[in-house]
C-alpha positions as CSV (number, residue, x, y, z in Angstrom):
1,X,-22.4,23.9,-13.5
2,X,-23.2,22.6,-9.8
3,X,-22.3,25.9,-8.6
4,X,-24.9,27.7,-10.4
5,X,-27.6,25.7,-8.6
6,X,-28.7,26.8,-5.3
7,X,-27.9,24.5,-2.1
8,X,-31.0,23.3,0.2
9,X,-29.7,25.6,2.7
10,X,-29.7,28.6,0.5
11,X,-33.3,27.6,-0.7
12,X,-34.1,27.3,3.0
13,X,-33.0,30.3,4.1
14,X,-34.6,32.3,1.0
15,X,-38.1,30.6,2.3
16,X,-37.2,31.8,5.8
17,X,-36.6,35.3,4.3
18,X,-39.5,35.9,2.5
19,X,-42.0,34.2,5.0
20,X,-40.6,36.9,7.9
21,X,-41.3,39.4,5.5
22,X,-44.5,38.5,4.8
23,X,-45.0,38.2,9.0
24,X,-44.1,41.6,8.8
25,X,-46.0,43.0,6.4
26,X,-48.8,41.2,7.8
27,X,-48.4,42.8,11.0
28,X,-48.6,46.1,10.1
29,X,-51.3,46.0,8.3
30,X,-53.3,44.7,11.6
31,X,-51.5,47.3,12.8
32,X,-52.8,50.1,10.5
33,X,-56.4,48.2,10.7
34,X,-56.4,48.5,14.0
35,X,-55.3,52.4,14.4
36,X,-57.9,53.0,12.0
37,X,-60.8,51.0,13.5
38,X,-63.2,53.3,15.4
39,X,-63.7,51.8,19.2
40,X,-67.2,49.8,19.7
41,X,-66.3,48.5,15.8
42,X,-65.7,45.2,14.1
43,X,-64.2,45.3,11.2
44,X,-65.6,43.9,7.7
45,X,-63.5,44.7,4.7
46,X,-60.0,45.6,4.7
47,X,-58.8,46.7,1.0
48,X,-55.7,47.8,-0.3
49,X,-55.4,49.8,-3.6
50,X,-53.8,53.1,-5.1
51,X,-57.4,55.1,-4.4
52,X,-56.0,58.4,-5.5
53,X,-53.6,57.3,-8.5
54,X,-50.6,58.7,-6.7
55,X,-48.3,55.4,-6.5
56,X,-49.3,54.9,-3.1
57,X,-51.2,51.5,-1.8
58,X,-54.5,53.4,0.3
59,X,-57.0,51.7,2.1
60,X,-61.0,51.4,2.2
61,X,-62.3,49.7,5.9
62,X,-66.1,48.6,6.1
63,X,-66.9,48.0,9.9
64,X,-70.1,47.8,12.1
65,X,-70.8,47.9,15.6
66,X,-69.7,44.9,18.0
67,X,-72.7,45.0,20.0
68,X,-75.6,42.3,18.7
69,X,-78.4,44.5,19.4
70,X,-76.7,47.0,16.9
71,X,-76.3,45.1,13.8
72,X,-79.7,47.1,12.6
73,X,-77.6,50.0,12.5
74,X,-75.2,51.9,10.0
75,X,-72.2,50.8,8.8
76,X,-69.0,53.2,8.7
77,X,-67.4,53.3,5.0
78,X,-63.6,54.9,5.4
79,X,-61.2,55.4,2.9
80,X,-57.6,56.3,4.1
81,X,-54.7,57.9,2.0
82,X,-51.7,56.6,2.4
83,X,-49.3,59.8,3.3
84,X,-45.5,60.9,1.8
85,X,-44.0,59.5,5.4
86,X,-45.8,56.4,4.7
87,X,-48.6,56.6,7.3
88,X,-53.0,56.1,6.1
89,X,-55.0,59.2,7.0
90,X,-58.7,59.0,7.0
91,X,-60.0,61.4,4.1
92,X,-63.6,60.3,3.7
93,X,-66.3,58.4,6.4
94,X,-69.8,57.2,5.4
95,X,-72.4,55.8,7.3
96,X,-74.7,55.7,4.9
97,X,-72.8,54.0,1.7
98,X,-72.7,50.1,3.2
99,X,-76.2,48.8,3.6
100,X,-76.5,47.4,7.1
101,X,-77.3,43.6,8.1
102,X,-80.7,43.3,7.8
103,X,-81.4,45.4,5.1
104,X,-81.3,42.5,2.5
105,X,-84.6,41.5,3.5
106,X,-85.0,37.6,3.1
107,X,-81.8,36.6,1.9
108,X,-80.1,38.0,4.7
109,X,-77.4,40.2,4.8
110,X,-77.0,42.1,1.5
111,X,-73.5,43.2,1.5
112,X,-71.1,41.2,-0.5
113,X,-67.7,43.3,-0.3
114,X,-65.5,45.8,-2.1
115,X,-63.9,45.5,-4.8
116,X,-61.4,48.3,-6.2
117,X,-59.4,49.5,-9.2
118,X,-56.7,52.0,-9.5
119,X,-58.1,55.3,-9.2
120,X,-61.7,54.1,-7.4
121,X,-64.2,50.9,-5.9
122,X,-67.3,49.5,-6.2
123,X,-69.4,48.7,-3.5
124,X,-71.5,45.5,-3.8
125,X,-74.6,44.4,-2.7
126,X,-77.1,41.7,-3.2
127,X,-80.3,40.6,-1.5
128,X,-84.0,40.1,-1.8
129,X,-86.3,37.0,-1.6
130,X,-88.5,35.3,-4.5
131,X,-87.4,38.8,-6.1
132,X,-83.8,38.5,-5.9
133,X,-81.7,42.2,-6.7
134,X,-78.0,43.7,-6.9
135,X,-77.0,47.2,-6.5
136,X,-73.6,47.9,-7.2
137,X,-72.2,51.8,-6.6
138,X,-69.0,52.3,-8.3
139,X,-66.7,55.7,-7.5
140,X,-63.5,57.1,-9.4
141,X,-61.2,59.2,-7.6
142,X,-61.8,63.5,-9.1
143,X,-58.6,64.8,-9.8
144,X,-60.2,68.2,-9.8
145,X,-62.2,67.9,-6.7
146,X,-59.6,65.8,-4.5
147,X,-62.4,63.3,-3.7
148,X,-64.1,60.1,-4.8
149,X,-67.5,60.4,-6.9
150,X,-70.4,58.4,-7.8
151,X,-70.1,56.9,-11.2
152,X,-72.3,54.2,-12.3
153,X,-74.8,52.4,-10.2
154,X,-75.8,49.1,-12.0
155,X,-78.9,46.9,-10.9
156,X,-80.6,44.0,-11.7
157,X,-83.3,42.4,-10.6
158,X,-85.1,38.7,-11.5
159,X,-87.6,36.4,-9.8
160,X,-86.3,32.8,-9.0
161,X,-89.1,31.2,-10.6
162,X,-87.6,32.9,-13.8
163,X,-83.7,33.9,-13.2
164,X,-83.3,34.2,-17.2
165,X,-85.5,37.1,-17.3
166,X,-83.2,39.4,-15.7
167,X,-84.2,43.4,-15.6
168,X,-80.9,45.8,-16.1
169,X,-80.3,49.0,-15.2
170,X,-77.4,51.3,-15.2
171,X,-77.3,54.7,-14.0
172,X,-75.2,57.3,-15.1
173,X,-74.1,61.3,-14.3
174,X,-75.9,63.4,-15.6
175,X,-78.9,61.7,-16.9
176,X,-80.1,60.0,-14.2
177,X,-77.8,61.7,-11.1
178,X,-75.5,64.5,-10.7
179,X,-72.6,65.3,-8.7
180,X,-72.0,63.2,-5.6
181,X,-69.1,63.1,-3.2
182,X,-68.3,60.0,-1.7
183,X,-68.9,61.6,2.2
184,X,-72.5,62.4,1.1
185,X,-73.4,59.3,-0.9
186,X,-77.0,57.7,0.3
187,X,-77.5,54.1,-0.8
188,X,-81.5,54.9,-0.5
189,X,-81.5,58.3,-1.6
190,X,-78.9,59.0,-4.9
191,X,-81.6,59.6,-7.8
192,X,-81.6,62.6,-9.1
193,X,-79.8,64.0,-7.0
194,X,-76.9,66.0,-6.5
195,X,-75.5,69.0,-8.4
196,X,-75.6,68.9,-12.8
């Protein structure tokens, strides 16, 4: 029965294992990060997922620029596809999908991440002042069209004198927008727009 259990030295060295694996793993992912980062640019959000349903674990990067007197500027959305011989390819940039630092007026900086699912991602945002507001932009992968589309766009909005009375909103193709791509997505400008 004793021989069944594992010794502290076998547990040891099963820790050992797996930790240098993790190392590893950890590595190159700064090392993908870091091939993908775009020089002048810090990055934000690093997110791993299967974008494209295809098995593979992809990537979405947020970054900005490094310099201070920047940080009014865009934001660069990428997604990358992780390739057959194992390597991320950027298939999609944005600049204007991420809203930047400043443009949560009051409360600061409005973007609060990614967060994805298989086959798509939502981008999150949340701002405002004694009117608080959220915007979240949610795209699924097109099988047809090889690209990531706008799919919903939900947003509510309160006053902090009265958070119960929230307002809700969600917008939907076709009704309230039509067709649009990921790479021409415009946080300010997505109404009624694109193709029906």
């Amino acid at each position: 029965m004793n021989k069944l259990r594992p010794t502290l030295r076998q547990l040891t060295m099963a820790l050992m294992l797996l930790a240098a694996q993790s190392s590893h793993a950890a590595g190159a992912r700064a090392t993908e990060e870091q091939a993908a980062l775009p020089a002048g640019q810090a990055l934000l959000v690093w997110e791993a997922a299967d974008l494209n349903r295809d098995g593979r674990p992809d990537a979405i990067l947020v970054s900005e620029a490094k310099t201070a007197g920047e940080d009014e500027g865009p934001r660069l959305l990428q997604v990358l596809l992780r390739q057959p011989d194992g390597k991320l390819k950027v298939v999609v940039r944005n600049q204007r999908a991420v809203m930047c630092r400043q443009c949560g007026g009051v409360f600061g900086d409005p973007f609060e991440g990614v967060q994805t699912q298989a086959g798509g991602f939502s981008l999150l945002h949340y701002g405002g002042s004694n009117w608080r507001w959220r915007e979240d932009f949610r795209f699924a992968w097109s099988r047809r069209d090889q690209t990531w589309q706008l799919v919903a766009v939900d947003s509510l909005s309160y006053h902090t004198s009265d958070p119960d009375n929230e307002k809700k909103q969600h917008a939907r193709p076709p009704r309230d927008f039509g067709l649009i791509n990921l790479a021409d997505f415009d946080y300010e400008n997505w109404q009624g727009r694109g193709q029906r």
